[in-house]
N, C-alpha and C positions, 0 to 999 in steps of 0.2 A: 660768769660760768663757774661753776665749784670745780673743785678739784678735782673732788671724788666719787664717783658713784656707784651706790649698794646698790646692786642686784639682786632680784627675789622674783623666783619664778614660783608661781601659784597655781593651783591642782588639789582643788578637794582638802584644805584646811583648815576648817574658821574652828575646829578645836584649840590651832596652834597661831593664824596668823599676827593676831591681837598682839601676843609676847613675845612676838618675833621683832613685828615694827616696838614697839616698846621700846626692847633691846638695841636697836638702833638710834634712836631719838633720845637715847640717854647717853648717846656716845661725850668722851670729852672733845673731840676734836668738832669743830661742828658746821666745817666747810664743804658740805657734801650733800648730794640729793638720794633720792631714793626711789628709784624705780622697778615699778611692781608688774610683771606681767600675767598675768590669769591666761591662763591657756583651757579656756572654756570649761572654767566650774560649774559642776550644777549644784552645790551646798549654798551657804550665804558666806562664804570668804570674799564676796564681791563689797557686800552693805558692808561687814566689817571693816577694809581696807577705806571704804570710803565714809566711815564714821569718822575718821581722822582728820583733823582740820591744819595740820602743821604744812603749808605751802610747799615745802621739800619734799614731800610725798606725791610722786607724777605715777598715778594707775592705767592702764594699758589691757587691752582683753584680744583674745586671739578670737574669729567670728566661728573657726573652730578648733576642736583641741589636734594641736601641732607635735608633740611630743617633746621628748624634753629635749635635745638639740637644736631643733630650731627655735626652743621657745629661749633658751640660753644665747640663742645666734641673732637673734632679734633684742634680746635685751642688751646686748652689745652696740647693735646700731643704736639704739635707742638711746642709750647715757651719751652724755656731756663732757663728763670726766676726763681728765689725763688718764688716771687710775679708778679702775675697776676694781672692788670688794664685793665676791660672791657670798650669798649667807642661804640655805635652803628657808624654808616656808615654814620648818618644824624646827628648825633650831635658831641658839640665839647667840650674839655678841656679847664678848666683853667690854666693860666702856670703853679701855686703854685700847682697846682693840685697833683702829684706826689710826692710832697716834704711835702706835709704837710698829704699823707695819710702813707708814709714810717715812719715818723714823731712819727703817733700814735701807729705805730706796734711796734716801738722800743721804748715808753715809758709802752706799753704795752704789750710783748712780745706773752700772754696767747690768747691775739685776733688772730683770723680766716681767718677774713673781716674786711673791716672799708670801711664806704660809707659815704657819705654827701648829701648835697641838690644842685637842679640843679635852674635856671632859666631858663624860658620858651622862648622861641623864636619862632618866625613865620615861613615861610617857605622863606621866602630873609631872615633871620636872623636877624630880628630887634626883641628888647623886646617886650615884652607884660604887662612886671609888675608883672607877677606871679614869685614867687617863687615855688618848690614842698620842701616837706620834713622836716623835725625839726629833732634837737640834741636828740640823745637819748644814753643812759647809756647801754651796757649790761644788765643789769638788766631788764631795761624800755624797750630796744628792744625784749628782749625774751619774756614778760610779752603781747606786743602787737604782735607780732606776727602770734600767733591764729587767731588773729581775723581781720587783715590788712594786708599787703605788706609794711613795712616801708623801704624798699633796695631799691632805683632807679637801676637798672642796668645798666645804664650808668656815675655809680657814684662809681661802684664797684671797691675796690682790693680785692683779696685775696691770702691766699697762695697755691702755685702751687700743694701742699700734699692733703690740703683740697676738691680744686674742683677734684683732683684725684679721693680721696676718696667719693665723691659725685658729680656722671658724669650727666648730664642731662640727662631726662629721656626723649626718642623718643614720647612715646604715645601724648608727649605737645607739640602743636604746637605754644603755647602761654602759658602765666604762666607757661614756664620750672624753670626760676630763682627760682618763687616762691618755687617748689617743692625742689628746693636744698635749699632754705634756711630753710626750714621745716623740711625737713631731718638732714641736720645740726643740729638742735637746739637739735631734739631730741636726738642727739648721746652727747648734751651736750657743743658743740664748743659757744663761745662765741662773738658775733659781736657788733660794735659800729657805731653807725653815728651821724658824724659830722657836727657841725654850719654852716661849711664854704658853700660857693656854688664852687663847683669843677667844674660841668658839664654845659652847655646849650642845654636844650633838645629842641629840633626842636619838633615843631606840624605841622603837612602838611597836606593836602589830601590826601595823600598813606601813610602816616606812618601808622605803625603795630598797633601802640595802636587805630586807629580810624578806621583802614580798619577790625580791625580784632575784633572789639568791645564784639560783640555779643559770637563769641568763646570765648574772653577774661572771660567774664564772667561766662562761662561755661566751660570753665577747671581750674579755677579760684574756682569753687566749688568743684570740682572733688580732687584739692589736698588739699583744706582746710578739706573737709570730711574725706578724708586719714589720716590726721596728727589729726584730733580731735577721729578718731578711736585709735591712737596709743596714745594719750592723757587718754583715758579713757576704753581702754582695753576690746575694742565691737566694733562690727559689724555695721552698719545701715543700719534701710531697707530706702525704697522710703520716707516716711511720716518723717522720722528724718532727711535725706537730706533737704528734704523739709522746714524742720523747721529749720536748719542750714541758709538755703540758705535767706531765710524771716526775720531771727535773724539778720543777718550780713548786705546784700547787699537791701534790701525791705526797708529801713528806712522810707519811705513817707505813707507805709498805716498800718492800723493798723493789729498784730498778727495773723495769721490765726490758728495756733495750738499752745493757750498762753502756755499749762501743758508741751508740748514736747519742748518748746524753752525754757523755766523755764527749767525745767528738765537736759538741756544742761549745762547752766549754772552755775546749784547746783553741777552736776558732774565733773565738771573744777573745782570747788571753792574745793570739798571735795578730788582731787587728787593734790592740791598745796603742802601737804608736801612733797610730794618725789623732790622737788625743792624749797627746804629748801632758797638757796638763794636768790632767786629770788620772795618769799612768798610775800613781804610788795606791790612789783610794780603790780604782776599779781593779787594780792587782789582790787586795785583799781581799775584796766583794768574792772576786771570781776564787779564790783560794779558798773562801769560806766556805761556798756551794760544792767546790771540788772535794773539798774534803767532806764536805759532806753527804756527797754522792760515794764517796767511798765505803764510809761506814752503809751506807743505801743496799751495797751489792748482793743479790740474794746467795752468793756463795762465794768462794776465792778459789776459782781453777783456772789453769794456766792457760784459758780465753782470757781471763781477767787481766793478766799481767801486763797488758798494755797501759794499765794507769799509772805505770811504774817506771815508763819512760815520758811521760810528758814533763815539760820544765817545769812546771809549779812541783814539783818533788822535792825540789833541791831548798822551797819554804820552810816544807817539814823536818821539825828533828829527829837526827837518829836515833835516839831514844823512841819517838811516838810512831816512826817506820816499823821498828821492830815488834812495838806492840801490837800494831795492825797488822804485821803479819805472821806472827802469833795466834792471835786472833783468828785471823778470819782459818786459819790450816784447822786449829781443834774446833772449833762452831760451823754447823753447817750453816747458820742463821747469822750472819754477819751484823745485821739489821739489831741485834739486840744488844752488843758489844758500843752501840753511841752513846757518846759522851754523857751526861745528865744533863750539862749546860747546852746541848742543842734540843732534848725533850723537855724544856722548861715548859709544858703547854697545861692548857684546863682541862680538870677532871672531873666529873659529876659522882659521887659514892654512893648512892638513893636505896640508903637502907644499912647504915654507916655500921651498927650493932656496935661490937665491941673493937672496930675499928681495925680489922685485920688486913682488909681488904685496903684502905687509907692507906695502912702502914707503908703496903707494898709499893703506891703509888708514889709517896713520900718518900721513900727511899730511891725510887725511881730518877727523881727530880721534878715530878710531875705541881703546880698548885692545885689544892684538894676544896672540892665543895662537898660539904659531907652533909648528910641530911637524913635525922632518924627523928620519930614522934615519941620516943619515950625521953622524958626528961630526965632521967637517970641515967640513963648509957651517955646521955648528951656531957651530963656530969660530969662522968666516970670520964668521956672524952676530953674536957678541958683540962682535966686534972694530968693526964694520961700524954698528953700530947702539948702542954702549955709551949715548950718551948716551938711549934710550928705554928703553934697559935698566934706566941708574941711577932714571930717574924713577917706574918701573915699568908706563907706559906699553904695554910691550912685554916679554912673557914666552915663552923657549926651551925648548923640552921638548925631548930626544935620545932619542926613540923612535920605538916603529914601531907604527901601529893593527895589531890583530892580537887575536883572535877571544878569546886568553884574559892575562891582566894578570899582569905580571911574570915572564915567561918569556921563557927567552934562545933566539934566533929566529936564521939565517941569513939575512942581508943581503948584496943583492947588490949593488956597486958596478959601474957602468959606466966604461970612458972619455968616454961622453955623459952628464954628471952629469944630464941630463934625465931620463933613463932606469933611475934606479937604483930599485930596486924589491924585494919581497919576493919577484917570481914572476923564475923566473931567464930565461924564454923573454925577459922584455919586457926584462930589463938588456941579454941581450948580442945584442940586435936585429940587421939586417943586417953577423952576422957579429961584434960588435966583444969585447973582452975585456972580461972582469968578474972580480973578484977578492972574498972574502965576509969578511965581517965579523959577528962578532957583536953582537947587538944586544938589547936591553929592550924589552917590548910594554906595549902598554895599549890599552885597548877604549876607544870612542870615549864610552861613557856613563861609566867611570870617569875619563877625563879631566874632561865634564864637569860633574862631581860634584865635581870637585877644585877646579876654576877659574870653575865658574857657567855656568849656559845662556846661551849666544849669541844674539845678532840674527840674525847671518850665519854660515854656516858653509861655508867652502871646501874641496873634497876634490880632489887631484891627485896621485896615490901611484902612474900607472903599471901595470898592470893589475890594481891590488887595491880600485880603488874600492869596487866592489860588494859586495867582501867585507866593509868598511870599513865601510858602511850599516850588514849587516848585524850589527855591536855597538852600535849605536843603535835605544835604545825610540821609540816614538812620544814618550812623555814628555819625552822628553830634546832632541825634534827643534825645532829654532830655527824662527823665522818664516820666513826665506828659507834657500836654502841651493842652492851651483850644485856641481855634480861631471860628471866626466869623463864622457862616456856611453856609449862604445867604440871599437875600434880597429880599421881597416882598412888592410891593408897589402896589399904586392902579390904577400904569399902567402897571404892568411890573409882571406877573406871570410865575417862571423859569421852565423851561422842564425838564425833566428825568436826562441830561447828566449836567445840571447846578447844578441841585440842589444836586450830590452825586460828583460831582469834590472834595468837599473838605474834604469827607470821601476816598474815593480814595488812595488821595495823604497821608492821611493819616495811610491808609494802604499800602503802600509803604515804607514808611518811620520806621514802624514797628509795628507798633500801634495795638496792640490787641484786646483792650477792649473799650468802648465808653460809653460815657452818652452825651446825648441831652439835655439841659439847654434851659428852657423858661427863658430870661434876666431880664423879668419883676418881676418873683418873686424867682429865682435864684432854682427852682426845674425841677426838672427828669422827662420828656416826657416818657410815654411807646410805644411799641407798635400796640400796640391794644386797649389802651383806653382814653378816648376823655378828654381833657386835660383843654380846654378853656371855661370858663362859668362851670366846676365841679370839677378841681381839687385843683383850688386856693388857698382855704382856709380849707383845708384840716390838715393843721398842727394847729389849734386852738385846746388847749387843753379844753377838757368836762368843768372842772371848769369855764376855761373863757367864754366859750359859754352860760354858765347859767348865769354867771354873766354879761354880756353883754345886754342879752335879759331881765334881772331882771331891770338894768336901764333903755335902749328903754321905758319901758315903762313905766318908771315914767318920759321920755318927755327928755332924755338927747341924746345926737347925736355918737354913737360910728361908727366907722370902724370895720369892722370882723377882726379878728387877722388874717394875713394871715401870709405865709411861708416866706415872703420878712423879715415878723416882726419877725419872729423870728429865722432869720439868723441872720439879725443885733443882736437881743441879744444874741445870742450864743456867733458869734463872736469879742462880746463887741466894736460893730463899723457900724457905719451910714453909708450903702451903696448908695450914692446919685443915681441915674435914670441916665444911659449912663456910668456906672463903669461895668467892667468885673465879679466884685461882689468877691466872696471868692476861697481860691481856690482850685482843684479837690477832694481833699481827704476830704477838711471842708464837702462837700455837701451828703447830702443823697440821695438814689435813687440805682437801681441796676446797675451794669457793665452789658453793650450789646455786645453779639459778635457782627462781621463788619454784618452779614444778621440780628440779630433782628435792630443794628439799620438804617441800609436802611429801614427796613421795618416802623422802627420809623419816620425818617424824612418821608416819602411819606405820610403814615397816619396821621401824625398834620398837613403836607400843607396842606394834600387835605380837613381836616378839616378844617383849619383856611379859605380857598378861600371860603368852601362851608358856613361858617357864614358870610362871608364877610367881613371879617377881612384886611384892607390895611396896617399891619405892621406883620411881621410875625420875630420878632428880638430871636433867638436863635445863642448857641454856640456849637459846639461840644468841650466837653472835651474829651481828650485821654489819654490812659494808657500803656505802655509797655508790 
């Protein structure tokens, strides 16, 4: 009987299965079989698995496709093993892989599971640079658990009693692992994961985690919500959900229900002693999220000041009390006031220019993908920017988005580097010269597949946004994401199907919720009400105004405070004229469904033509 047996549930892969079993039969430990289940493929993943002639390879077919739960709950009965090692169909093993997770069970007998960390790969298998996952202690794993996924599953052993004793559950067709590792914990079984990188996870265009995104996230709730009822010994209705789901997975905007996500968190903190051992790691877990709901709050009024008597207070220093509440009293926007070490997340820059927009990100704490087709700005950027360069804070791509990947493309350079563009009408605008250059393309889902999905994603390429969307899957689409919306000039006023292409595409993609952005003074279009020549200077606070008109007239020269002026000081930063400006959550203004903002854009064109306005520069921002 071997010891151990790989698991490989099969579904439509003979581009990957070949170098998956490969990747296994190269293992060094080599006391182990390998059980392959097909849950009714119709490719030839079947001939390929049975071109293999190494007798450790036992093939299995479902007579039809079962899903992936039962097809991982039968591959369970099916091995031999003490120990189970799960590997997906599309990605591969390390050789040490098995030797060094047998390794950890027998210096630690009492563990369950032991997983580790994978590295990313593309779909031909080259890296990407990422790693997923970090070391964590039993301790540290139980403590995060609640509130993350730290188990790759294709990084997993365990042992064969264990997944017995906790079968996947059918109702998931994604997040099944989760719910067993959930369930696990609460029966009190112990898991660790390891430094090493065991696995290489494949990212593709059909893999599960991108095709199946949106479910992911939504049963991805459904068993967190399970496991924090059995945590705290209640029920939840909709609005606790709710607040669970805006605690954990909503990180970019601010609280919607601060008392019910406070609330969550106090009663996690007040039932840690019944897991006496684990007390010191899920104390910081939950102090992290707490403070981190803190800075979350969309304002600080004295409904709020109940987060200022729960016990995890007495963590924070008096120093860092003080500044939060500082803070949040002068910022209506609390939400902008976090750390930089909590907004370490990806940013996309698509259409980098002279790097203004980078800057801000960069400064922010954000890492930066920057991506412009003139090789000169790209330059100018290394030169400009080496030291985020060296740290890798800050990554340059010298291409151009364009509809198919690795093809050489004419570029248009302008004398107004603003303007440089694939479409040649927008390079050489009123009249000016443009000269072409060849260039490299890449589709906006192959980039990234290369470099990891983003938080944010900026688009300003000059009349090809919309083509730009369109090599972006829904899958691949970030939570926010602001892009150019069209162009009015004072020859060229766009028709009905022009001027909403790039809401559209952006409802396609998935996009929810919208705000219209005048670029000039980085505020919220409505509607229904008239924007240009009245809404301006509308963020002038009363004080300044008197104060303003109190000098006029003793003969001094002021500018009205407008909303431009005080974005920049909100967010302590000079948005120069032609920057993207701040980003979706920094701005005020209300969320539009997709009909109020059609209805928005039509109403400021048709305003701006009828004042006679020949620049009409707005952004749609988007929201999930």
């Amino acid at each position: 009987m071997p010891l151990i047996s790989v698991n490989i549930p099969l579904y439509n892969r003979e581009a990957y299965i070949k170098a998956c079993l490969e990747s296994v039969l190269a293992q060094s430990f080599t006391d182990f079989e390998v059980v392959v289940l097909d849950d009714a493929s119709t490719d030839a993943s079947a001939s390929i698995v049975k071109s293999f002639r190494d007798p450790r390879i036992r093939y299995y077919r479902n007579e039809k496709n079962q899903g992936i739960s039962a097809t991982r709950n039968r591959l369970v009965a099916l091995s031999q093993g003490e120990y189970i090692a799960v590997l997906d169909s599309d990605d591969l093993a390390e050789p040490e892989r098995l030797m060094q997770q047998l390794a950890a069970f027998q210096k630690d007998p009492s563990l369950s599971l032991v997983a580790g960390c994978a590295a990313v790969i593309d779909a031909d298998g080259q890296p990407t640079g990422q790693v997923w996952g970090s070391a964590l202690s039993p301790e540290a794993c139980a403590a995060r658990l609640p509130f993350s996924n730290t188990i790759l599953h294709s990084t997993l052993m365990a042992k064969k009693a264990f997944l017995e004793a906790f079968p996947y559950d059918a109702q998931y067709k994604s997040a099944e692992d989760y719910d067993v590792w959930l369930r696990g914990a609460s029966a009190g079984h112990r898991y660790r994961v390891l430094a090493a990188v065991l696995s290489k996870y494949r990212v593709h265009g059909s893999s599960e985690s991108m095709f199946f995104s949106r479910e992911i996230r939504q049963n991805t709730l459904m068993v967190v919500s399970a496991h924090w009822q059995r945590l705290l010994g209640t029920n939840f209705d909709d609005a606790t959900r709710e607040a669970l789901d805006d605690l954990l997975y909503r990180k970019g905007t601010a609280l919607q229900n601060p008392k019910l996500s406070f609330d969550l968190l106090h009663g996690l903190y007040a039932q840690k002693a019944e897991n006496a051992r684990f007390s010191h790691a899920l104390n910081k877990e939950i102090y992290y999220w707490w403070r981190t709901a803190i800075y979350r709050l969309p304002r600080f009024t004295v409904k709020n000041w109940f987060i200022l008597r729960s016990p995890l207070l007495r963590l924070m220093a008096v120093r860092e009390k003080t500044a939060i509440i500082i803070k949040c009293i002068l910022f209506k926007h609390n939400i902008l006031m976090a750390p930089s070490h909590n907004q370490r997340k990806l940013v996309y820059d698509i259409g980098f220019h002279d790097g203004q927009d980078t800057a801000y990100y960069l400064k922010k704490g954000y890492k930066v993908i920057a991506v412009d087709a003139d090789q000169s700005l790209i330059a100018k950027g290394k030169e400009h920017f080496a030291g985020t360069l060296s740290s890798g804070q800050l990554t340059l791509v010298g291409k151009a988005i364009y509809e198919h990947d690795n093809r050489e493309v004419e570029f248009y350079i302008s004398d107004n580097s603003e303007w440089n563009s694939l479409n040649r009408d927008f390079a050489g605008r009123n009249e000016l010269a443009t000269r072409t250059e060849k260039v490299s393309t890449i589709r906006l889902d192959s980039l990234i597949a290369e470099h990891g999905r983003p938080y944010f994603l900026k688009i300003d390429i000059e009349g090809y946004d919309v083509f730009a969307l369109r090599t972006l899957s829904p899958e691949m689409a970030p939570e926010y994401i602001s892009v150019e919306a069209l162009s009015l000039t004072a020859t060229h006023v766009p028709d009905e199907d022009e001027s909403l292409a790039t809401l559209r595409e952006l409802q396609r993609l998935g996009y929810q919720r919208f705000r219209l952005i005048d670029q000039t003074e980085f505020a919220a279009m409505e509607p229904d009400k008239p924007f240009y020549g009245v809404n301006r200077f509308a963020r002038e606070p009363f004080w300044a105004g008197i104060l303003r008109r109190f000098l006029m007239k003793r003969g001094y020269r002021l500018k009205r405070y407008s909303n431009r002026d005080w974005i920049n000081a909100r967010c302590n930063h000079h948005f120069e004229y032609g920057s993207a400006g701040p980003l979706p959550e920094e701005l005020d203004g209300r969320w539009l469904n997709a009909q109020e903002a059609a209805k928005a854009l039509r109403y400021q064109l048709a305003d701006a033509v009828k004042q006679g306005l020949t620049g009409f520069w707005v952004d749609w921002h988007g929201r999930k």
